[in-house]
C-alpha positions, 0 to 999 in steps of 0.5 A, spaced: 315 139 743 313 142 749 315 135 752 321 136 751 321 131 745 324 135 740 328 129 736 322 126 734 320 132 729 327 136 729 331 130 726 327 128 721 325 135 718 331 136 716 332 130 713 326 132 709 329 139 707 336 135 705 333 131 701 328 135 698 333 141 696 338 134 693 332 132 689 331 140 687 340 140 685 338 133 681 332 136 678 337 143 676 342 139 673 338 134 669 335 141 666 341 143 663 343 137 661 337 136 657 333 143 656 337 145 649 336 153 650 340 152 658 346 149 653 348 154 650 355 156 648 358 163 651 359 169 648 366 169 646 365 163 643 360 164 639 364 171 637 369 166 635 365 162 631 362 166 628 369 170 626 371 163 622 365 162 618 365 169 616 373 168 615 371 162 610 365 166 606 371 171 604 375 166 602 371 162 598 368 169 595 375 172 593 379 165 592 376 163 585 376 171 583 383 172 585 386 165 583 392 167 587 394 163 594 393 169 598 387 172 600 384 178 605 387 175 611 393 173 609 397 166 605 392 161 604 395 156 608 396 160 615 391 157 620 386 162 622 387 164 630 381 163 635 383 169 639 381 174 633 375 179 634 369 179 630 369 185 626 362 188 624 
């Protein structure tokens, strides 16, 4: 470098670095692709699967005990609705 010849060392440096944050981008992406604990769903989808499942466990404690159509949450046959807040 004191001679002036420097793209003998600064060329290849950086295609070194270049590569090696492409392998660590790579390395990131395959790991969360295939780490199970990175692959999990967001909160407000949780929130409304976890609404489904205790809509349909109130469904099916009421519906054989009431022996009518309607239930709880309303007529049997409305289609429950993905923006409705968990209650607790």
């Amino acid at each position: 470098m004191a001679y002036g010849r420097w793209w003998w060392f600064v060329p290849p440096g950086l295609l070194i670095a270049l590569f090696g944050c492409g392998l660590a981008l790579i390395n990131f992406s395959i790991d969360e692709i295939i780490n199970p604990r990175l692959r999990t769903a967001p909160a407000a989808v949780k929130n409304v699967r976890l609404a489904r499942k205790q809509r349909a466990k109130r469904a099916a404690a009421t519906a054989p005990a009431a022996g009518a159509a309607a239930t709880a949450d309303g007529p049997a046959s409305t289609p429950a609705r993905d923006d409705e807040k968990v209650q607790s």
